[in-house]
C-alpha positions in Angstrom: -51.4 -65.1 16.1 -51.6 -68.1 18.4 -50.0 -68.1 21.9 -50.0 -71.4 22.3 -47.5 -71.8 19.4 -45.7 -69.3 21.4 -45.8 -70.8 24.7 -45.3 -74.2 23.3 -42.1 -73.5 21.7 -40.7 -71.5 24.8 -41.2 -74.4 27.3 -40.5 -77.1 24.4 -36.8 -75.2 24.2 -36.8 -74.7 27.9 -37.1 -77.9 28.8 -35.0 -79.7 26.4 -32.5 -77.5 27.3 -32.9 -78.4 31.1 -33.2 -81.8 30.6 -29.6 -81.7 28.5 -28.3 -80.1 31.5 -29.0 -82.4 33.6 -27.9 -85.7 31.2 -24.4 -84.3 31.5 -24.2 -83.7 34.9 -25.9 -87.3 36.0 -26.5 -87.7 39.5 -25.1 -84.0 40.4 -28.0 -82.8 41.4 -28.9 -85.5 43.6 -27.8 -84.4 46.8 -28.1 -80.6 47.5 -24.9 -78.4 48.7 -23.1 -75.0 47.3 -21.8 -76.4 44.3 -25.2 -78.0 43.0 -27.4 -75.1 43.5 -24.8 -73.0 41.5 -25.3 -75.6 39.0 -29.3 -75.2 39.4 -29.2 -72.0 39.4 -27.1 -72.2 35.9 -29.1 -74.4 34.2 -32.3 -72.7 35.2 -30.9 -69.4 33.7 -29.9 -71.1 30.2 -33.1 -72.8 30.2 -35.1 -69.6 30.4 -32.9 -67.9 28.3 -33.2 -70.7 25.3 -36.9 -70.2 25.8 -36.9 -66.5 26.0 -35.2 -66.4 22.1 -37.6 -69.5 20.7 -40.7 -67.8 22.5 -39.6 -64.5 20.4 -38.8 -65.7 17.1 -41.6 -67.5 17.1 -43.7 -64.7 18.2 -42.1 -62.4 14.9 -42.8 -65.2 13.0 -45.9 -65.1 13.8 -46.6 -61.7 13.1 -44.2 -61.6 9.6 -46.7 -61.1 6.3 -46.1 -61.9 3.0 -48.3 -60.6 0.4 -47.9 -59.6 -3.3 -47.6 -55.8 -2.8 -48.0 -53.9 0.3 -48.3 -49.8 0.6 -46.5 -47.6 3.5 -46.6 -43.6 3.0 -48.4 -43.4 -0.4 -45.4 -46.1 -1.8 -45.9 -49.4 -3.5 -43.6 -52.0 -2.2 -43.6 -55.6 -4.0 -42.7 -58.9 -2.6 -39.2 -59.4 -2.8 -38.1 -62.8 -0.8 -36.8 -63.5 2.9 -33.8 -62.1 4.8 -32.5 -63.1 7.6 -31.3 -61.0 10.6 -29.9 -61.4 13.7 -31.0 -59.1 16.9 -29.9 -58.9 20.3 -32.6 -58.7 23.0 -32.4 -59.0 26.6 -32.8 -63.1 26.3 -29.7 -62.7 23.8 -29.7 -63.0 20.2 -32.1 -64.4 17.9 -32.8 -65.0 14.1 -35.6 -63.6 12.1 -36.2 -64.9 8.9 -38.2 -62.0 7.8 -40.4 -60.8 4.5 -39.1 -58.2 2.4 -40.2 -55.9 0.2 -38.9 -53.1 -2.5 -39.8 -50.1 -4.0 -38.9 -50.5 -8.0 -40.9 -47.5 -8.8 -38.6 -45.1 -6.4 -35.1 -46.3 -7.0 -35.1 -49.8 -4.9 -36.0 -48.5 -1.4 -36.4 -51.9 0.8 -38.7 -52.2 3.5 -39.2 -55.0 6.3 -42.7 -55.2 8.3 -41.1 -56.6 11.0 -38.2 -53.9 11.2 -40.5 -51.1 11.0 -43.2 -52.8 13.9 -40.3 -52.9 16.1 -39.0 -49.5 15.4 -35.8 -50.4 14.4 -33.8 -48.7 11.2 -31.0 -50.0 8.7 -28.4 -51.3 10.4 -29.8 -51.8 14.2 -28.6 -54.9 15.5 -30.6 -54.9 19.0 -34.0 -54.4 20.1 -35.3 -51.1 21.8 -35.4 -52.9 25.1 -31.8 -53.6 24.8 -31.0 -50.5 23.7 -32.8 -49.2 26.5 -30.6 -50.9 29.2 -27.7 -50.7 27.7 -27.8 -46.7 27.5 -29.0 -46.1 31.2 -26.3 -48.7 32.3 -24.0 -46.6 30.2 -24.6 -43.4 32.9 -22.9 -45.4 35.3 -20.7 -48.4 34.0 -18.1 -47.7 30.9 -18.6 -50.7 28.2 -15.9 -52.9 30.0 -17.5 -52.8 33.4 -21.2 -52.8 32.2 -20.2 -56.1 29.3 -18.9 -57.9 32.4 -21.9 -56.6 34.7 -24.6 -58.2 32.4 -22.4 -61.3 31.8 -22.7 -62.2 35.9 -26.3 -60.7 36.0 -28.4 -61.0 32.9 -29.6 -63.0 30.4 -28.4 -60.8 27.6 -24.3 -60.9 27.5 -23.8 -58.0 24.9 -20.2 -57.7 23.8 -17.7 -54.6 24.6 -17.8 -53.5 21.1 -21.8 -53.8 20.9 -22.3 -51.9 23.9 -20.2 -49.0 22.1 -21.7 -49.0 19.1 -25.2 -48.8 20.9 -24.3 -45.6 23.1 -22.5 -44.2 19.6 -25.8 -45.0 17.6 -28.7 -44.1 19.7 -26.2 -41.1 21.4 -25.9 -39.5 17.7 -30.2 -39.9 17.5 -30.4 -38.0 21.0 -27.9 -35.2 20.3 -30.0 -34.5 17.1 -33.4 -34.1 18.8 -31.9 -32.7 22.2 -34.0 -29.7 21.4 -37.5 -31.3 21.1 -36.7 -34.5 23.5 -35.5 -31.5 26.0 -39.0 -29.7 26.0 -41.0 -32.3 25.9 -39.9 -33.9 28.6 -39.1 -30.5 30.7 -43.3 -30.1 29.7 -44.2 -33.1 31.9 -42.1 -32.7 34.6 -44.3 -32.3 38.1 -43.5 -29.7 40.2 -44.2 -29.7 44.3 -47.1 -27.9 45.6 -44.6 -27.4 48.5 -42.3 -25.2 46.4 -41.1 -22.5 47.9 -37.9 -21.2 45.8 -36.8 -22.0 41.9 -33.3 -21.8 42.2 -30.8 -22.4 38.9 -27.2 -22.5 39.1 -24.6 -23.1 36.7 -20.7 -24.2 37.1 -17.6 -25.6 35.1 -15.7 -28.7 35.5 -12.1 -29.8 33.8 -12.1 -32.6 31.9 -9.5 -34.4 29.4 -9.9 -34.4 26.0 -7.7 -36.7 23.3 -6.7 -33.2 21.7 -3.3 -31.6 21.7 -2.5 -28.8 24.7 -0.3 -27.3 26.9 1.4 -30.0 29.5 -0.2 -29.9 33.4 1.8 -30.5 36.0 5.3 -30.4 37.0 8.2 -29.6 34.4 10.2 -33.0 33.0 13.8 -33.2 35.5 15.1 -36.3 33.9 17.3 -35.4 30.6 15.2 -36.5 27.3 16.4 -35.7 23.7 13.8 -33.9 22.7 11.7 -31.3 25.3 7.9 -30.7 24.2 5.4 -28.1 26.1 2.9 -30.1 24.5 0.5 -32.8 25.1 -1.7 -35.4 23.2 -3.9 -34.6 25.8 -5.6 -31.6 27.6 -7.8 -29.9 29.5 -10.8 -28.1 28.8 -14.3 -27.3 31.1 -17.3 -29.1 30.4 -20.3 -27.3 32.4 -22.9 -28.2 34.1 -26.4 -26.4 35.1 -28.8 -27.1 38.0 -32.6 -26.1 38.6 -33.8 -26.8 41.9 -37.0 -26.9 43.8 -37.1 -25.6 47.4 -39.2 -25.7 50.2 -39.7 -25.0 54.0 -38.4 -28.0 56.6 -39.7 -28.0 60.5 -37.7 -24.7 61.6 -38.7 -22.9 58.5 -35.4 -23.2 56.8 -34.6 -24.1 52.9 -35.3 -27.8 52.1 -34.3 -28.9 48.8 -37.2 -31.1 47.0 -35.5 -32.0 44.1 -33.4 -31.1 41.4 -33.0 -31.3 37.5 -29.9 -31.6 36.0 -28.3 -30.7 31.9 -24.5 -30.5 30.9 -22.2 -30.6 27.7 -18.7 -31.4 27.1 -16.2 -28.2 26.4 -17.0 -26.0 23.8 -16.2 -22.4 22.5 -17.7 -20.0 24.4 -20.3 -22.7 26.4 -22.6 -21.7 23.2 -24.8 -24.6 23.1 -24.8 -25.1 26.9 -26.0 -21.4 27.3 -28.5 -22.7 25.0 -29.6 -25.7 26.5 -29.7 -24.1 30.2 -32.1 -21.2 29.4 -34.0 -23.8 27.6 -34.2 -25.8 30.8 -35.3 -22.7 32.8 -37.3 -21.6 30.8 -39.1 -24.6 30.1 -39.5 -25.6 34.0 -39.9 -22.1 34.9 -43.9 -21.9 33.2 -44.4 -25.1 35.8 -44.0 -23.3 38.8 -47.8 -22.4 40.6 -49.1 -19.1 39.4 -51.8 -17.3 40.8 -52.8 -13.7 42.2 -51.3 -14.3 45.3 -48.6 -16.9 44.8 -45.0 -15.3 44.4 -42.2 -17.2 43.7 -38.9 -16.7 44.3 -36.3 -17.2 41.5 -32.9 -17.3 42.2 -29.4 -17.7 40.4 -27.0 -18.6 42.5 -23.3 -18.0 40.9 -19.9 -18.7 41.9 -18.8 -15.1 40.7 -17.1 -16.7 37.5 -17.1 -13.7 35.4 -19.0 -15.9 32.4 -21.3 -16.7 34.3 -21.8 -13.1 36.1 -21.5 -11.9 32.0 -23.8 -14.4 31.1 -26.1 -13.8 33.7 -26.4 -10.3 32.7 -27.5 -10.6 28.7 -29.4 -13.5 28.9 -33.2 -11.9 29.0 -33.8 -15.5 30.6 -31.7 -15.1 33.6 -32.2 -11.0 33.4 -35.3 -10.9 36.1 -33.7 -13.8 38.5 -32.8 -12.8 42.1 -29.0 -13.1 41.9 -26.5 -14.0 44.8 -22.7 -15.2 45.3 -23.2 -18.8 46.5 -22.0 -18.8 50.7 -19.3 -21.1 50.6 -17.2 -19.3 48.2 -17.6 -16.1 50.0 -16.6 -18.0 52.5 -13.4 -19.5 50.9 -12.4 -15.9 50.0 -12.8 -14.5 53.1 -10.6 -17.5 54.5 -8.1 -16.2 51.6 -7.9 -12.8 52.6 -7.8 -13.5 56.6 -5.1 -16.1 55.5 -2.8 -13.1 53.7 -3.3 -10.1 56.2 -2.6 -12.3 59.5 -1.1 -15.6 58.2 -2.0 -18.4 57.2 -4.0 -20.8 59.6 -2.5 -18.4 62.7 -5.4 -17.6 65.7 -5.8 -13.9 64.5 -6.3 -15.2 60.7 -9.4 -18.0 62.0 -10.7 -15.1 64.5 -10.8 -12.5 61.8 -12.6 -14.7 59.5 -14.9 -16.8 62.2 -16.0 -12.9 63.4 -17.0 -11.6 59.6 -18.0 -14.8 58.7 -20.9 -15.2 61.3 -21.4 -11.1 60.6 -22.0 -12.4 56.7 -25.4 -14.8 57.7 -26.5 -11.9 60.3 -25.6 -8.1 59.2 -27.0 -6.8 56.1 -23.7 -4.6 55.8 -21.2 -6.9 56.5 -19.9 -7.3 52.9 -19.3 -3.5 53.2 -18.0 -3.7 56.5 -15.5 -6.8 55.3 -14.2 -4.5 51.9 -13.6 -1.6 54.5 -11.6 -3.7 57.0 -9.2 -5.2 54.4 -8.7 -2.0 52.7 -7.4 -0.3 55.8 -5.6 -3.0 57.1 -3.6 -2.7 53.6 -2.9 0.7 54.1 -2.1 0.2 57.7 0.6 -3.2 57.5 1.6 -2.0 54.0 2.3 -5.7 52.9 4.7 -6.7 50.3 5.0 -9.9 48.4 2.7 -13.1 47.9 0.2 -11.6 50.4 -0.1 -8.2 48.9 -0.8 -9.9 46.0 -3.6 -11.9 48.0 -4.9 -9.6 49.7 -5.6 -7.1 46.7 -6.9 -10.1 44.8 -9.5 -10.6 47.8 -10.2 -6.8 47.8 -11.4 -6.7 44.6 -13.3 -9.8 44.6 -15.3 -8.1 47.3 -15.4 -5.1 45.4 -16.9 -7.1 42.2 -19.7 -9.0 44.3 -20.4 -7.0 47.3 -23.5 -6.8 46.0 -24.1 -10.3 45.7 -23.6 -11.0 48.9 -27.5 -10.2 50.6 -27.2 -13.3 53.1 -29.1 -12.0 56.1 -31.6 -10.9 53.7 -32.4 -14.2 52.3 -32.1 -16.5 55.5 -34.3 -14.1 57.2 -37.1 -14.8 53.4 -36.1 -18.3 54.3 -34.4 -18.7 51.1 -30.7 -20.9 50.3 -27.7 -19.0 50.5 -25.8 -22.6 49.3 -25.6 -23.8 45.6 -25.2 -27.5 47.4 -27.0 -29.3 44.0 -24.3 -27.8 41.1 -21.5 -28.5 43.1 -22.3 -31.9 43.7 -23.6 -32.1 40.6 -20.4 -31.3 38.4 -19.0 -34.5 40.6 -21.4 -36.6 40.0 -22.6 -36.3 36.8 -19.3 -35.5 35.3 -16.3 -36.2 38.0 -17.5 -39.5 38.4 -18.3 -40.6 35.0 -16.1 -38.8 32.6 -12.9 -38.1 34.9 -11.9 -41.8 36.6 -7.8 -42.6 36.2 -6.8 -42.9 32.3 -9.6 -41.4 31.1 -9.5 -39.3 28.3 -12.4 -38.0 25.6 -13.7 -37.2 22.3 -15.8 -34.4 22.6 -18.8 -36.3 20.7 -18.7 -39.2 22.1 -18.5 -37.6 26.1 -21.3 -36.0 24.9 -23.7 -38.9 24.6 -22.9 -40.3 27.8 -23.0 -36.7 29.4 -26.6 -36.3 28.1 -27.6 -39.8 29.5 -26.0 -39.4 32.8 -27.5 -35.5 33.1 -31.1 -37.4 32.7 -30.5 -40.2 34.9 -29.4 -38.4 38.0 -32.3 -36.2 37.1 -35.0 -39.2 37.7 -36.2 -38.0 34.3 -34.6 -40.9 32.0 -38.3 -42.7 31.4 -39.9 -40.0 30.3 -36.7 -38.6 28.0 -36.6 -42.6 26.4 -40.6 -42.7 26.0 -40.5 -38.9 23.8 -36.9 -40.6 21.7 -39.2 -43.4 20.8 -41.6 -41.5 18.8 -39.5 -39.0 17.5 -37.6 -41.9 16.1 -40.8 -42.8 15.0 -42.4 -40.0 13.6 -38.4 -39.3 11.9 
């Protein structure tokens, strides 16, 4: 390989570019204002570009052989010709005239040197790099957005359709080596020293699927000639799960470190997100110190769901984990029962609930205390209605996670009492990205994006895209 062939045909193309730019503009550039460094700016950016692709397909060519016969895995290939293919790479698209060769012996299996050096299969159409960006710009933008993003900012102007087909491509590849691509890169994740508290939480978010369901909403006033209870759409929850690191702050209270994130779209029974989560915890669980005297923590904080409470109970990963009912909904129930015994948002409804509320963080037997007050006052006030109904609701959601409810006792360990991360994690990394106006999804294809985003917001997407390289590879 020579790299002044290289360099020579990158500057040759980037300056006969440049120079053609500025034939057609004639004395444009002569005096300098808004206008002409916009143009500057432009032509500099095409120039590189054009160089970019000549510096690259020379480089391949290069670096193409062309022999008789050539042997990969114990198989005999013979010369066959040229073919020429067209990539996209983050200068744009180039041509490569490249060798190929066949396996008659086997049935007419064709291999290309230059396609298997760049680790791309049958039917890729973009480099890795450009695969690369396009799928962590896929976490954030939708193909419209992130086509017209790279058209203002990059070199590379991939169409709508292309981005799609990338995220749909390389999605499929992830999905099928989630398991592997999952512990390997859970394996190298670097846990604090200043750890204090593994905490893992789990919750469920709605989102719309392009499959037929029951109508949301309010019923249809205006007449129509035929009345449906059905939709083309509907909704179903996608879940999230959370691992967190905790440590101590300057008053001795929990400080979240950092948190790692998985989720899937809606499925029977969460199967394969029960799956993936305990693989998560699991996985990150063997990072945490160990030693004689080192002792920590693990925590699940839940939201009482009674799947998750269910699934909390036979999963023999989640069996030996601390459990308590996150704060805030505690909280949020308590506001619902003061609401239905003294009315909503009166003074004795906030005073009953700012009292027991306070008694929650600071009295080991308020939970008791709070079961034993409603139930009286229900005897007592013998309500009827809506806010019997309420209040009996409340009653036995006390009943179900009294237990759950050991506050004092872990502020006082200087443990969280707040599953802060999952809630804001089933807005961001599914909210934000899956639920914007007009949105609607195919379960497969949320997926992919799901798994990207899930990875992204957990800082871990370099090491997840360096372990899908070589399992592509070693595939």
């Amino acid at each position: 390989m020579s790299n002044s062939n290289i360099l020579f045909a990158a500057i040759e193309a980037f300056k006969q570019t440049f120079n053609d730019i500025c034939q057609n503009h004639d004395s444009s550039f002569d005096k300098l204002n808004e206008e002409t460094f916009s143009l500057m700016t432009a032509a500099l950016m095409k120039s590189s570009r054009n160089a970019g692709i000549a510096g690259l397909e020379q480089y391949l060519k290069e670096n193409d052989t062309q022999q008789a016969t050539i042997k990969m895995d114990d198989i005999v290939y013979r010369y066959k010709g040229t073919s020429v293919n067209e990539l996209l790479t983050l200068f744009g698209i180039i041509s490569v005239n490249r060798t190929m060769y066949y396996d008659e012996t086997n049935g007419g299996k064709y291999h290309f040197p230059i396609d298997y050096a760049l680790g791309i299969d049958k039917d890729d159409f973009a480099t890795l790099e450009t695969r690369e960006m396009i799928l962590f710009a896929s976490a954030s933008c939708v193909p419209r957005e992130l086509s017209q993003l790279l058209e203002k900012s990059s070199l590379c102007n991939p169409s709508r359709t292309a981005i799609q087909n990338i995220i749909n491509r390389d999605g499929e590849r992830m999905e099928s080596m989630r398991n592997q691509i999952a512990i390997n890169v859970y394996s190298d994740c670097e846990v604090s020293g200043l750890t204090q508290a593994f905490v893992v939480s789990l919750d469920g978010v709605n989102v719309l699927l392009r499959e037929p369901g029951k109508k949301k909403g309010r019923k249809t006033v205006r007449p129509v000639s035929v009345v449906s209870d059905k939709s083309p759409t509907s909704y179903h929850n996608a879940m999230v799960g959370a691992v967190s690191f905790y440590g101590l702050d300057s008053e001795n209270k929990p400080d979240r470190i950092s948190s790692i994130y998985t989720a899937r779209m809606p499925e029977e029974k969460s199967t394969e997100f029960k799956k993936d989560f305990e693989l998560m915890v699991s996985t990150i669980e063997k990072k945490l110190p160990q030693g004689k005297y080192i002792s920590i923590p693990k925590i699940l904080l839940t939201d009482g769901h009674l799947m998750i409470k269910g699934f909390a109970k036979v999963s023999k990963v989640l069996q030996p984990y601390e459990k308590l009912l996150d704060f805030y909904h505690a909280a949020e129930h308590l506001s619902k029962a003061a609401d239905a015994m003294y009315g909503e948002k009166t003074n004795l409804s906030k005073v009953y609930y700012n009292k027991w509320r306070n008694r929650l963080k600071t009295d080991n037997s308020a939970p008791a205390a709070i079961l034993r007050s409603m139930k009286s006052f229900q005897i007592r006030q013998n309500l009827s209605g809506k806010r019997s109904d309420e209040l009996k609701a409340e009653i036995t959601f006390f009943k179900n996670n009294k237990k759950l409810m050991r506050y004092h006792e872990f502020i006082t360990r200087g443990l969280p009492i707040g599953s802060g991360p999952i809630e804001a994690a089933a807005k961001t990394i599914v909210k934000q990205r899956l639920c914007r106006s007009g949105m609607s999804w195919k379960r497969e294809k949320g997926q992919h994006v799901l798994s990207i985003r899930a990875f992204v917001q957990s800082d871990l997407w370099e090491s997840v895209w360096e372990h899908y390289k070589k399992l592509r590879r070693a595939a």
